[in-house]
C-alpha positions, -999 to +999 in steps of 0.1 A: +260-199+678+256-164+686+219-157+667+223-117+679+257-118+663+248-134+627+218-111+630+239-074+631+265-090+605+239-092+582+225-057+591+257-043+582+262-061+548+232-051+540+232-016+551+267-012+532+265+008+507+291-008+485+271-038+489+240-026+478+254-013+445+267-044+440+232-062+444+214-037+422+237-042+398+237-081+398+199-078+396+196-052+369+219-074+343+197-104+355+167-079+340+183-067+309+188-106+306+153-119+305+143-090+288+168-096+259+165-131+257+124-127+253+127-101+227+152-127+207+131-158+210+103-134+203+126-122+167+129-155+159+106-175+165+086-186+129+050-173+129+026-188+104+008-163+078-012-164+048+003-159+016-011-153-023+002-181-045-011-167-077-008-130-089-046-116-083-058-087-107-078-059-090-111-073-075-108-104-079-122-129-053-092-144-029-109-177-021-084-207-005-077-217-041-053-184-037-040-185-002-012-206+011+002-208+047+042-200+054+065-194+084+086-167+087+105-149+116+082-131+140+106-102+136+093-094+099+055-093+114+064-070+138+079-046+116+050-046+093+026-039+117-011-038+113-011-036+077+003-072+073-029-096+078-016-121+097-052-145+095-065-163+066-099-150+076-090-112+072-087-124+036-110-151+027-139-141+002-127-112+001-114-091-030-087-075-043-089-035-040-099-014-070-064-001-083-043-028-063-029-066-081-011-091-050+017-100-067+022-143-066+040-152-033+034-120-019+018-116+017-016-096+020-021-063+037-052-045+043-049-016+019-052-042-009-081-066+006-113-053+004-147-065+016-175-075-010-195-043-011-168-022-022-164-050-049-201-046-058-194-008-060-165-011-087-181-037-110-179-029-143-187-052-173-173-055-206-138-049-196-113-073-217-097-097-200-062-084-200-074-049-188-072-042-147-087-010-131-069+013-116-075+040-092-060+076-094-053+092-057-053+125-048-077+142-070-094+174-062-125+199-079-094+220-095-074+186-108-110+173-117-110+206-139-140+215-117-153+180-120-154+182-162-140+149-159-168+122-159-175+089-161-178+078-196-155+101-210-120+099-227-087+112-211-051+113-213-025+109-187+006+130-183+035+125-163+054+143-144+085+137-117+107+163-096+134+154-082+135+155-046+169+172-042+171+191-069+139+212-080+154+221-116+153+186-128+117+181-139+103+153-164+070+158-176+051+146-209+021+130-222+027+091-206-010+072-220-035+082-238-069+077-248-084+057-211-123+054-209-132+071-172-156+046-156-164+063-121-152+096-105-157+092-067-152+110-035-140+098+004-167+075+004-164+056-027-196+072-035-201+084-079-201+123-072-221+123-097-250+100-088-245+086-055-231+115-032-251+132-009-234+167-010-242+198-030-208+204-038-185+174-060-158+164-039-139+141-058-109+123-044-101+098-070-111+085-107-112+046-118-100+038-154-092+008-167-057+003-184-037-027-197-025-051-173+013-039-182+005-004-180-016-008-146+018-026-130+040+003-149+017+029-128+021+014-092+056+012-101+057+051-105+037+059-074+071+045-060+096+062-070+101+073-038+133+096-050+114+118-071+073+138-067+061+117-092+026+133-105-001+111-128-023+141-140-054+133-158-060+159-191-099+160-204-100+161-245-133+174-262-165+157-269-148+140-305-121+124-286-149+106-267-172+098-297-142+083-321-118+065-289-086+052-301-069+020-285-056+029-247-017+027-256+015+048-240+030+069-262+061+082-246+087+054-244+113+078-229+092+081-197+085+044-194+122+042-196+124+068-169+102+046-142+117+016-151+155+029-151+147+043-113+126+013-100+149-009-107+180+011-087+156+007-053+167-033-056 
């Protein structure tokens, strides 16, 4: 056997350049290959997660009494992302988020678990038992009415939605009336009235409590994603406060609005 011989055959399959396209080519697909079969397995493959198994009214305690264990495909957890808490103890002792509810069979995500000392900051007694607190976003000094709004006092809601593509097509009215403001705070969480720090109110949200049918009704019109929905607080004067009437919704035309549109997102 001619060892030279074998050797320079070699060389030259090698060195061909036919041949070398041929072998990148084998060795790439053998790449896409693992690559692809790892990201499947990794789709399906059922990962365990916590789950609520009873609906939970803002701030309540989630103790184990309230948290089962399912599987579901890994896929699903990796298109939530952070927000899904994929660990019973991320949630354990915890509480529900002033202005949140977890629905029953619902999974848990970190905007609507809070740790006990925000829970300490939003406890309010004397609250019926069908009432659930709910917290405004996006406020400001100027839709504060330069922070005339205060805890303690009486207000109205009003609603109003603009469609996305189409500017002209506004619905606005008066949605609930008479809720009791219990705390007006800013970034912190902290009462700009009696716990901030800074000369200057800077309030970024107000806490009222509501019925629990009303509370849901309100989260479902944060998302109406189709339209700029707007819950604007209105102040009344200092009789409205003294002489408070039963927190109700008055405009049944808007309730059929939010309803009419949530339920075309199914």
């Amino acid at each position: 056997m001619d060892l030279d011989k074998i050797k320079t055959n070699i060389k030259r399959f090698f060195s061909n350049p036919n041949t070398l396209t041929f072998l990148l080519v084998i060795v790439l697909i053998i790449v896409i290959y693992g690559v692809y079969t790892y990201m499947v397995k990794k789709a399906v493959q059922p990962v365990q997660i916590p789950f609520c198994k009873e609906k939970l009214k803002t701030m309540t305690e989630i103790t184990d009494q309230y948290i089962g264990q399912v599987k579901i495909s890994g896929n699903f957890v990796s298109a939530s992302g952070s927000e899904l808490l994929q660990q019973s103890r991320q949630i354990k002792n915890k509480y529900v988020t002033p202005g949140y509810f977890i629905p029953e069979n619902s999974f848990f995500y970190d905007a609507a678990v809070s740790d006990s000392s925000v829970q300490e900051r939003t406890s309010f007694s004397g609250l019926p038992d069908d009432y659930t607190i709910y917290e405004l976003k996006n406020m400001t000094f100027h839709k504060t009415y330069g922070c005339s709004i205060m805890s303690g006092n009486y207000i109205d809601l009003y609603f109003k939605a603009t469609d996305k593509d189409n500017d002209n097509k506004v619905i606005f009215g008066q949605f609930i009336k008479s809720i009791q403001v219990l705390k007006v705070i800013d970034k912190e969480g902290l009462d700009v009235f009696t716990e901030a720090t800074k000369e200057e109110p800077d309030p970024q949200a107000i806490w009222f409590a509501v019925p629990t049918q009303l509370f849901e009704l309100l989260q479902i019109a944060e998302r109406l994603t189709d339209y700029n929905v707007e819950i604007i607080p209105v102040p009344r004067n200092s009789g409205y406060t003294e002489n408070p009437e039963p927190t109700k919704m008055v405009n049944d035309a808007i309730e059929m609005f939010i309803l009419d549109n949530a339920s075309t997102k199914k």
